[in-house]
Structure formats: structure tokens, C-alpha cells
KEKE-3310 file (N, C-alpha, C; in steps of 0.2 Angstrom, whole numbers, plus 5000, padded with zeros to 4 digits):
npx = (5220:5212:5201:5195:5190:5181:5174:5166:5163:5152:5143:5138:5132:5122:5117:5109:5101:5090:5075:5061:5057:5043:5041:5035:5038:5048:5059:5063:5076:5081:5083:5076:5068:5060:5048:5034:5030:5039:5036:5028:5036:5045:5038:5034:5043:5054:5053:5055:5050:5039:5042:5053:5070:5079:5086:5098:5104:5103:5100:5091:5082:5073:5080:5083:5090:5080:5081:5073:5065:5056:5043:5037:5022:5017:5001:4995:5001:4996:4990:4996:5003:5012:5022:5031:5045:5053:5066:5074:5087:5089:5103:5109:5124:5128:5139:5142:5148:5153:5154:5149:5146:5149:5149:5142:5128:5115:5107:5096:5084:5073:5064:5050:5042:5028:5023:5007:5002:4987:4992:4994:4996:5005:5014:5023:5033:5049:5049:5040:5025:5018:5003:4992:4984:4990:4990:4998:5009:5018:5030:5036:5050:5056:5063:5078:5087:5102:5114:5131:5142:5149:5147:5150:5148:5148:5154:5155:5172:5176:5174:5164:5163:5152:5148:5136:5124:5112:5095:5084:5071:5060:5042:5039:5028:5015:5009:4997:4990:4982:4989:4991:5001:5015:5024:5039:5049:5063:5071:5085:5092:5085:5081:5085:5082:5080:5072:5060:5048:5034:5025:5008:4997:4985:4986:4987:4994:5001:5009:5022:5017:5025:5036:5052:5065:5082:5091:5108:5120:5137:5147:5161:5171:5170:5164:5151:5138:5122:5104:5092:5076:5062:5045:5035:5019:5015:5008:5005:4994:4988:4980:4982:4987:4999:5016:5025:5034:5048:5059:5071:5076:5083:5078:5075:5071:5061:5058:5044:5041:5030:5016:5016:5006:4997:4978:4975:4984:4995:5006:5020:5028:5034)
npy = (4915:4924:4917:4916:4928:4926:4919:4924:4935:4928:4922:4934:4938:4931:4931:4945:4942:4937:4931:4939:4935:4931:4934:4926:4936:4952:4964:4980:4990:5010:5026:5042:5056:5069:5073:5072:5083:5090:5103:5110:5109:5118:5129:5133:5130:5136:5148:5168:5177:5171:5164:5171:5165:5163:5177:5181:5174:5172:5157:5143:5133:5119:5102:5087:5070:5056:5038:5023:5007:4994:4984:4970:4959:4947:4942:4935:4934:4948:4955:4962:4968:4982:4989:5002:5009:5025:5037:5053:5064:5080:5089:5105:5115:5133:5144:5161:5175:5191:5212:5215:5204:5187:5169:5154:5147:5132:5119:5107:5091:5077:5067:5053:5042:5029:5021:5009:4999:4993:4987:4983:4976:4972:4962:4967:4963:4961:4972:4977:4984:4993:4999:5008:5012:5020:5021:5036:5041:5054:5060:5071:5077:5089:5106:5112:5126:5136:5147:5152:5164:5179:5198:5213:5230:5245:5262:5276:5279:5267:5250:5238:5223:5208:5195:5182:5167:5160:5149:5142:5132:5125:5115:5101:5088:5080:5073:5067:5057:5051:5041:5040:5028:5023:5014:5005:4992:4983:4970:4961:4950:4933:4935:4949:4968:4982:4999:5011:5023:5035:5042:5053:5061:5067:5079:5082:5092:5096:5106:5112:5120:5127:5140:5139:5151:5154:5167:5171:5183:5193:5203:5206:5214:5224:5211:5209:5204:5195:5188:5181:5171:5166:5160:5157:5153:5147:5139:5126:5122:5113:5109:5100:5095:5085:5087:5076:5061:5057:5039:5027:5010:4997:4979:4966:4952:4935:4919:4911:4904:4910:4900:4903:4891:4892:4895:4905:4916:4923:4921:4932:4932:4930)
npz = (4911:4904:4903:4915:4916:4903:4910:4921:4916:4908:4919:4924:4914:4914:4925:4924:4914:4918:4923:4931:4948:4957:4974:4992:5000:5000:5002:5006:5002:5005:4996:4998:4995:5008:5003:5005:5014:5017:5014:5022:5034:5031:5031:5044:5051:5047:5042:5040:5048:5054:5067:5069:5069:5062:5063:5058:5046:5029:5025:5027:5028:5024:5019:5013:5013:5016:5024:5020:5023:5018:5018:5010:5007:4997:4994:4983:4964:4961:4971:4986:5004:5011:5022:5027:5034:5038:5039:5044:5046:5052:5051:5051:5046:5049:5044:5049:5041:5045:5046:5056:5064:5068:5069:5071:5067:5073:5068:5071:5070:5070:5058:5058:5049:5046:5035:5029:5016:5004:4992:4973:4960:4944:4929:4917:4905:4907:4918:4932:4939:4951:4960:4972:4987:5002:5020:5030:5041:5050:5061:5071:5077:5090:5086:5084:5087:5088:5093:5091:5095:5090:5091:5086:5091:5086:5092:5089:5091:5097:5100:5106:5112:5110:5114:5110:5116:5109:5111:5106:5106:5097:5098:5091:5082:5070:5058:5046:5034:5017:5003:4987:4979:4965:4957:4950:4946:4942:4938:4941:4945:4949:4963:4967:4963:4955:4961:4960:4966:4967:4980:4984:4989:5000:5012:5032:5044:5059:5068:5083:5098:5112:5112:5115:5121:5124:5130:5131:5134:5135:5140:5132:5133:5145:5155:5159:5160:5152:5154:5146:5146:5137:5137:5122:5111:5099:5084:5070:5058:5042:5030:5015:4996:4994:4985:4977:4985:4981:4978:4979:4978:4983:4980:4988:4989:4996:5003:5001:4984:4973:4963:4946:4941:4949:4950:4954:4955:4941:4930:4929:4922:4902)
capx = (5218:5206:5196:5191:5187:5175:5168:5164:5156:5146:5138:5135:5125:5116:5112:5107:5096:5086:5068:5059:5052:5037:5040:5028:5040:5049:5063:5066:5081:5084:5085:5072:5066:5053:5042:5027:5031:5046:5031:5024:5041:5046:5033:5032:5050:5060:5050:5058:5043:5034:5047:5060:5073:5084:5084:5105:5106:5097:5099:5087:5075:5072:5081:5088:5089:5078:5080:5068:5066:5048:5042:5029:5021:5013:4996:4996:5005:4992:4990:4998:5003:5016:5022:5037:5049:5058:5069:5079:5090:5093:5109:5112:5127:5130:5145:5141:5154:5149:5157:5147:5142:5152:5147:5139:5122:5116:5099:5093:5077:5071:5057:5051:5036:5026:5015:5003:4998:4988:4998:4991:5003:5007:5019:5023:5039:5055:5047:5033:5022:5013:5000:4988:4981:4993:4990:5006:5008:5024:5032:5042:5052:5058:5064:5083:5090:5106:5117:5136:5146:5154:5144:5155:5145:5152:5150:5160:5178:5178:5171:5163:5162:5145:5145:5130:5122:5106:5096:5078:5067:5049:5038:5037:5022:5015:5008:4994:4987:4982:4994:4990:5009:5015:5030:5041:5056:5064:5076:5093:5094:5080:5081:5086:5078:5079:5065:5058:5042:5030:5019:5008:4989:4979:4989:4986:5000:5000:5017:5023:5013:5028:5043:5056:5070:5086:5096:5113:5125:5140:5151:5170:5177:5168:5164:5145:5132:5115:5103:5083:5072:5055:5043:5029:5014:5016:5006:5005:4988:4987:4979:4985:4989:5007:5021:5027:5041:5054:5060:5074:5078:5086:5071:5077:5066:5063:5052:5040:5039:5023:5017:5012:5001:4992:4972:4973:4989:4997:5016:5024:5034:5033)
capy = (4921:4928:4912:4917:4933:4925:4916:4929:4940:4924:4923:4943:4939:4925:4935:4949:4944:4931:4932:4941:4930:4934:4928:4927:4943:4955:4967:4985:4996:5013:5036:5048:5063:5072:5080:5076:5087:5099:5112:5111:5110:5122:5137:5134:5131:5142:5156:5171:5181:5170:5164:5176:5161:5164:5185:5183:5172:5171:5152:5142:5128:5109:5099:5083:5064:5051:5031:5022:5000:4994:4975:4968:4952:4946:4937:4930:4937:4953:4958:4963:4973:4984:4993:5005:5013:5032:5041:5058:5070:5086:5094:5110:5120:5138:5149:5165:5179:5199:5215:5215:5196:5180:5163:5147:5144:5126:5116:5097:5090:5071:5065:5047:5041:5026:5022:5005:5001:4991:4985:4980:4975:4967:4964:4967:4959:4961:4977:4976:4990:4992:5007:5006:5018:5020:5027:5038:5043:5057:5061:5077:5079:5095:5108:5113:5129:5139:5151:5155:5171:5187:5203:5218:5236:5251:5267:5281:5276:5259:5243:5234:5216:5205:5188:5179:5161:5159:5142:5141:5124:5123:5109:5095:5089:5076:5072:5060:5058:5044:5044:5036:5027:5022:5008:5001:4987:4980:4965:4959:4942:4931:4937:4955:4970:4990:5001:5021:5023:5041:5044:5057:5061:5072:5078:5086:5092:5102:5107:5116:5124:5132:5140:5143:5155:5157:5173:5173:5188:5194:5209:5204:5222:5227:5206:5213:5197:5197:5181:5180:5166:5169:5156:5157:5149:5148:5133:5128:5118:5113:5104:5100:5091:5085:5086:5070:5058:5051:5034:5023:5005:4989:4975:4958:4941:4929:4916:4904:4907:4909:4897:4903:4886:4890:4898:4912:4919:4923:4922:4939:4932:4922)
capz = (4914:4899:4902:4919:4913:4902:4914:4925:4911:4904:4923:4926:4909:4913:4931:4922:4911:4922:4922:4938:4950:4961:4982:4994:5003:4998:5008:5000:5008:4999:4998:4993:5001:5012:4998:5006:5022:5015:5012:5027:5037:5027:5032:5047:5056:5043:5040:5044:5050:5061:5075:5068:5070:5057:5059:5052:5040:5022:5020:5033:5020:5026:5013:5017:5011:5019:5025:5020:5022:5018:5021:5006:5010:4990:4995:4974:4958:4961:4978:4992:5006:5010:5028:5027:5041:5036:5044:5039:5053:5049:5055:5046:5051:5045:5048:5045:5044:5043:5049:5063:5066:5066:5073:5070:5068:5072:5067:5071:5069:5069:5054:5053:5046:5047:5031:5026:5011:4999:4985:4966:4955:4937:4927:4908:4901:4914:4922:4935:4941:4956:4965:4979:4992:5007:5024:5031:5049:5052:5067:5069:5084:5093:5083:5089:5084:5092:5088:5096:5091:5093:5089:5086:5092:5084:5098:5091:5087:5103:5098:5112:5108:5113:5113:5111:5116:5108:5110:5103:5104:5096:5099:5086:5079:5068:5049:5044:5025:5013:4997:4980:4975:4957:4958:4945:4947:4937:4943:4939:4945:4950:4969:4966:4956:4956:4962:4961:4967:4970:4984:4985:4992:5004:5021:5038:5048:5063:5071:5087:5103:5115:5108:5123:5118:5129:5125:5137:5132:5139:5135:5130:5135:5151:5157:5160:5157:5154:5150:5146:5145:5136:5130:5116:5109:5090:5082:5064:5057:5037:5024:5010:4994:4994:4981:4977:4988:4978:4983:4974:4982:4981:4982:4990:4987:4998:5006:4993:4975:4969:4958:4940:4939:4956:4948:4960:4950:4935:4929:4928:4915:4898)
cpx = (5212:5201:5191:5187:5179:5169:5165:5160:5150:5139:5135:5130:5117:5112:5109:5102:5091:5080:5066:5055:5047:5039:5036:5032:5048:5053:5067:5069:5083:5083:5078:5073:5062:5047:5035:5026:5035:5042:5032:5029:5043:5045:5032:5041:5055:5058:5055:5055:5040:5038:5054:5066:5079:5086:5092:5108:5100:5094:5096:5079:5080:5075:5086:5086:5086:5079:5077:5070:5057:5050:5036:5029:5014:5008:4995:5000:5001:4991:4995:4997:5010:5017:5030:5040:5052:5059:5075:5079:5090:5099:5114:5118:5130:5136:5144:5145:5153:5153:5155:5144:5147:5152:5147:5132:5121:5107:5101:5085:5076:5065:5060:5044:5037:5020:5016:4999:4995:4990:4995:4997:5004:5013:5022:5031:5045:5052:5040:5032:5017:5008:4996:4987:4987:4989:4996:5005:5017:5025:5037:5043:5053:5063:5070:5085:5096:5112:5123:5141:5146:5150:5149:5150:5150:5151:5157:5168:5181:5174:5171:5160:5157:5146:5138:5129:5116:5104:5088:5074:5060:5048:5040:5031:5022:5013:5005:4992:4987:4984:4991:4998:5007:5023:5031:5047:5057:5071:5082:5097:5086:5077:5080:5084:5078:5074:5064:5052:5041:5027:5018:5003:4989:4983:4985:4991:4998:5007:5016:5016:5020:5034:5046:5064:5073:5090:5102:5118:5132:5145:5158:5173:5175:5165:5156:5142:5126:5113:5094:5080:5064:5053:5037:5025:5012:5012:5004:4999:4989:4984:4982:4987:4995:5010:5023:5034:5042:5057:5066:5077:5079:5081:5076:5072:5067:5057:5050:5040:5033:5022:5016:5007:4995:4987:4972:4978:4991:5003:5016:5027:5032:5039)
cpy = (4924:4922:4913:4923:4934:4921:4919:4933:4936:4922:4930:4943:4936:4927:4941:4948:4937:4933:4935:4936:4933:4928:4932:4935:4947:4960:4975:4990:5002:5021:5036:5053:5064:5075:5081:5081:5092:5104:5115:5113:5117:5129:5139:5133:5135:5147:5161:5175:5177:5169:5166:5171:5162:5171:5185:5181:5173:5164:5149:5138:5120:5106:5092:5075:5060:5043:5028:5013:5001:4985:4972:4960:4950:4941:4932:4936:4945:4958:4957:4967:4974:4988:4995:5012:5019:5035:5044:5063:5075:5090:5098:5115:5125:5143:5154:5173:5187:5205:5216:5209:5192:5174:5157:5147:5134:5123:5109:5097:5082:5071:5057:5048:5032:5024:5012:5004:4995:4991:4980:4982:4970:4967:4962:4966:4958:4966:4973:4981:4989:5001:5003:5013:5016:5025:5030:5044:5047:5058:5067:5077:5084:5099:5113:5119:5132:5143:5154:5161:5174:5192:5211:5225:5240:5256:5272:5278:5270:5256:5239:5226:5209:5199:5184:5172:5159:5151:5143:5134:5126:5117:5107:5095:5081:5075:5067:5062:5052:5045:5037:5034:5025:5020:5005:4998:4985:4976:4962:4954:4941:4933:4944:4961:4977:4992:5008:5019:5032:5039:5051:5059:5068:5072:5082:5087:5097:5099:5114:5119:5130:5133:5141:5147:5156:5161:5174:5179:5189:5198:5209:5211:5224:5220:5207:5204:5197:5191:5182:5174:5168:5162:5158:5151:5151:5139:5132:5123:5120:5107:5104:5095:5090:5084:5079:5067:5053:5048:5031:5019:5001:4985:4969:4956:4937:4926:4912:4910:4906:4905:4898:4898:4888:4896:4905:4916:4917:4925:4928:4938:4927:4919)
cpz = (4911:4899:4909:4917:4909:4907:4919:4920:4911:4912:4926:4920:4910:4919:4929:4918:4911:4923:4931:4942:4955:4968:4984:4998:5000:5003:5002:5005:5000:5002:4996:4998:5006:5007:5001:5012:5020:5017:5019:5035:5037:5030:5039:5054:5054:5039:5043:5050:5056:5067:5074:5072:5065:5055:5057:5051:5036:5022:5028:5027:5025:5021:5017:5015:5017:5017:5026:5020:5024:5017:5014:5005:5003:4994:4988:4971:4957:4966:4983:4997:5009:5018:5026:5033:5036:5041:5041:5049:5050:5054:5051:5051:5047:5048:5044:5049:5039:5047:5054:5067:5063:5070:5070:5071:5066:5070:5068:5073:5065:5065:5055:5053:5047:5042:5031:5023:5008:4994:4979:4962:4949:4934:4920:4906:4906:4918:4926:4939:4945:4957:4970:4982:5001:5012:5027:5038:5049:5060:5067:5076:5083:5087:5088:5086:5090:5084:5093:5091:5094:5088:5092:5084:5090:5088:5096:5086:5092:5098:5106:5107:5112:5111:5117:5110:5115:5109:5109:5102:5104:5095:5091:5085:5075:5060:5049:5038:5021:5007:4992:4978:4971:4959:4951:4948:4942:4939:4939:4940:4947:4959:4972:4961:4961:4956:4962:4962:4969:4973:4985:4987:4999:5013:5026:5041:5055:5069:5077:5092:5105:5111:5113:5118:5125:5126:5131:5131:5135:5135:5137:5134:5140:5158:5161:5155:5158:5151:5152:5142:5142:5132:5127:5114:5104:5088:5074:5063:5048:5034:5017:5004:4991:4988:4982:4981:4983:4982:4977:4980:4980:4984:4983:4992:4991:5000:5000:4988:4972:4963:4952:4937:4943:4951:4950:4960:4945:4936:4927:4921:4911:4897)
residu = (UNK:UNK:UNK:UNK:UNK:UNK:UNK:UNK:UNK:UNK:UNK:UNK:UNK:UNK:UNK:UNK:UNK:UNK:UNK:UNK:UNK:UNK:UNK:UNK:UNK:UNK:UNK:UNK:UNK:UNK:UNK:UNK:UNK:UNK:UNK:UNK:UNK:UNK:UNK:UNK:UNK:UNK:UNK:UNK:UNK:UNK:UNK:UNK:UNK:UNK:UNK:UNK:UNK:UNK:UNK:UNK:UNK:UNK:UNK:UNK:UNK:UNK:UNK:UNK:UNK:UNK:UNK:UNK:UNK:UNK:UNK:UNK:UNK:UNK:UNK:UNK:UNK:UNK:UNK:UNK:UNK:UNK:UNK:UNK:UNK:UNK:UNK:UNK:UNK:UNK:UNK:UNK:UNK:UNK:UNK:UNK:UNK:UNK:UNK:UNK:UNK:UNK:UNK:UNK:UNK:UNK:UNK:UNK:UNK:UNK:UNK:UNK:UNK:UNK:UNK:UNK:UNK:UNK:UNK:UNK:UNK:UNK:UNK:UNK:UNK:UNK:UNK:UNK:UNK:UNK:UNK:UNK:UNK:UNK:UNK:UNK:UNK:UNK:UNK:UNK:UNK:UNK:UNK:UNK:UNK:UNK:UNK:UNK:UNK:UNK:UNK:UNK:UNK:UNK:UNK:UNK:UNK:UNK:UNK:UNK:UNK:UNK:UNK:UNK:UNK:UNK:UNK:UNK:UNK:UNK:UNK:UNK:UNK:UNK:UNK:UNK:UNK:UNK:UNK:UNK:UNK:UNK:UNK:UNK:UNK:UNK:UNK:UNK:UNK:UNK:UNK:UNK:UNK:UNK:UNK:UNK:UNK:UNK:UNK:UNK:UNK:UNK:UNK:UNK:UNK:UNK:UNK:UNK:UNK:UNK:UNK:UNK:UNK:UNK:UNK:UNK:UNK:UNK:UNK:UNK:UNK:UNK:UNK:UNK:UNK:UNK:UNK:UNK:UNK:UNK:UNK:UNK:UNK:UNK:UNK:UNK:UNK:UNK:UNK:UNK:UNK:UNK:UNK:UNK:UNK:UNK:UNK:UNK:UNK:UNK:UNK:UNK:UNK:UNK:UNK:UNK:UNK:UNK:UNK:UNK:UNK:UNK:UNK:UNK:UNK:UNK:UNK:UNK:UNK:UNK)
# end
């Protein structure tokens, strides 16, 4: 029994502390965030002020984990290049309970992105660090708000009781920008190896044109309904330069091994 035991450690060691290999391709699945967009999301779909969207709640912020898988195809032990897929939902749901309000508020809202980068890289003892200049294309889709609940008027010593069906959509929009990253790994078998990387560089965004608001009402106590439609022309434009996106991923290896003889690279490892 304690002999399997060793022999299962003495292979988690010997995988552990395996020398990193360089292939010609490389498969990175993992989290980060939105950082280089949050702002700009941010200012412009959860403000309270500009499309009064949020007049009652306080909490109403973009925040939300993204899925990221990128592809990198090493031309030698130095260059390459890089294309990487993101995608983050948001589906925030607030229950908000007041002596004269109580409902549901809902949000969704689709992000992906679409960056390509060159990629330079070396690598000093088990670690290997990369940067390069990216380009990075977002995509925001439709921007979904609603809101169901019971509003309780005071008139006197009655209480009349209003429920309300609010439903709010503002356009989408998009994000382009070229980012400067900064990448470390560090591998854990000859196939396998953990990753962070930053992106961060110079954006553009420009979100929304029509805003459409549907307000349906309907008064509990006297069965009295009323419903308005209005749309608006709200548009947000920026530049800017972006806070950094954090990334962490599992790197998987595969395809030919570079050769550390071949002139037109150098072994990562002694």
C-alpha cells in the first residue's frame, strides 16, 4: 500500500519538476476580467444621471468574470503569434425591498472580444516571459434592463397599490485599441504550464444610439392600466487609456518541438 503511495509521489515529482518544452503550438484556456472596458461600460450604461436607469437602487457597476481561450503558433524559441477568443455575460439580479418599493431588478448584457497579437518571448530558468503589441476588437451587445414590482402610494390614511413593468434596451456598441501585454508561465510537466498575463494600451469605444423604454403600470386597487413607450438618442464616444486586464490560464503544448540545435533558435532551458 505505502509503496504505491511512493510511487505515485516519486512520478508527481519527477512531473513536476520537468524542464519546459517549447512547441510549435500552444492552447491557453482560463478567467480574468474586463479591465480594459469596465470604465467605459461603466460610465455609460450605469450611470445614474445619463439614462436614469437605475433611479431605485444604489448598486448598478459592470463587474463580472471573463472566458478567455487564445491559440499561439511559436514560429522559433522567440517569435510568435497569438489570437485570442473572450467572452463574459452579465446577469445581475437585484431584489430590492423599501417601504414604498419592492421588486426585482434585472440586467444582461453580452461582451466578447477578439484580439491578435505579436508575441516575443524568452525564457530564464523554468519561467518564460513573453510581451508584444496586440490588436483588440470588442463587441458589446444590447444592453437589457427591467424591473417588476409593487409600488405602494400613501394618499391620506388608503394605500393604493401600482405595479410596475419597466423594460429599458440600449443599443450596444463596440471597442477597438492596440495593447502592449506582459506574460509569464511557468510549467509543470513538459506539456503543461500556468499562466498570468496583463493587457493594457490605447482604446476607442463608442456605445449606444437609441434607448427604447417601455413603462406598463397597472393599479392593484381600482384595476386602472396605463403603459408608455418612448425612445431616445443617447450615444457615448471615448478614448482612452485602459486599466489593465487580468488573465490566469492553463497553457497546453502540442504539435513539433522545437529544436534547440536548429540556428534560428535557442533552448529555453539548460
Amino acid at each position: 500500500m505505502f509503496k504505491n503511495y511512493f510511487l505515485i509521489l516519486a512520478i508527481f515529482l519527477i512531473n513536476f519538476s520537468a524542464k519546459a518544452q517549447l512547441r510549435k503550438c500552444e492552447l491557453q484556456v482560463g478567467i480574468g476580467n474586463n479591465g480594459q472596458i469596465e470604465r467605459a461600460i461603466n460610465d455609460y450604461y450605469y450611470e445614474l444621471s445619463p439614462l436614469y436607469l437605475m433611479d431605485y437602487t444604489s448598486k448598478g457597476e459592470f463587474s463580472t468574470f471573463k472566458y478567455n481561450i487564445g491559440l499561439i503558433l511559436n514560429f522559433n524559441n522567440h517569435i510568435g503569434m497569438r489570437l485570442r477568443y473572450g467572452r463574459s455575460k452579465t446577469e445581475n439580479t437585484y431584489d430590492y425591498n423599501s417601504s414604498d418599493l419592492d421588486g426585482v431588478f434585472q440586467i444582461d448584457q453580452l461582451i466578447t472580444n477578439l484580439n491578435t497579437a505579436l508575441r516575443l518571448s524568452d525564457g530564464f530558468g523554468k519561467f518564460r516571459f513573453s510581451t508584444g503589441l496586440e490588436l483588440v476588437f470588442y463587441r458589446v451587445s444590447n444592453f437589457n434592463f427591467s424591473f417588476d414590482g409593487v409600488e405602494s402610494i400613501y394618499s391620506g390614511n388608503s394605500i393604493n397599490y401600482l405595479k410596475h413593468n419597466l423594460r429599458v434596451v440600449a443599443d450596444g456598441g463596440k471597442a477597438i485599441g492596440i495593447n502592449n501585454f506582459l506574460e509569464i508561465e511557468y510549467p509543470f510537466s513538459n506539456r503543461f504550464a500556468f499562466g498570468a498575463s496583463a493587457s493594457y494600451g490605447l482604446m476607442y469605444a463608442k456605445f449606444g444610439d437609441q434607448v427604447s423604454v417601455t413603462d406598463k403600470r397597472s393599479n392593484i386597487s381600482s384595476s386602472t392600466y396605463f403603459s408608455n413607450s418612448t425612445n431616445d438618442y443617447k450615444s457615448y464616444k471615448s478614448k482612452y487609456f485602459s486599466a489593465p486586464e487580468i488573465m490566469f490560464h492553463l497553457i497546453i503544448k502540442f504539435g513539433k518541438e522545437l529544436n534547440p540545435s536548429d540556428p534560428s533558435s535557442t533552448s529555453v532551458t539548460k
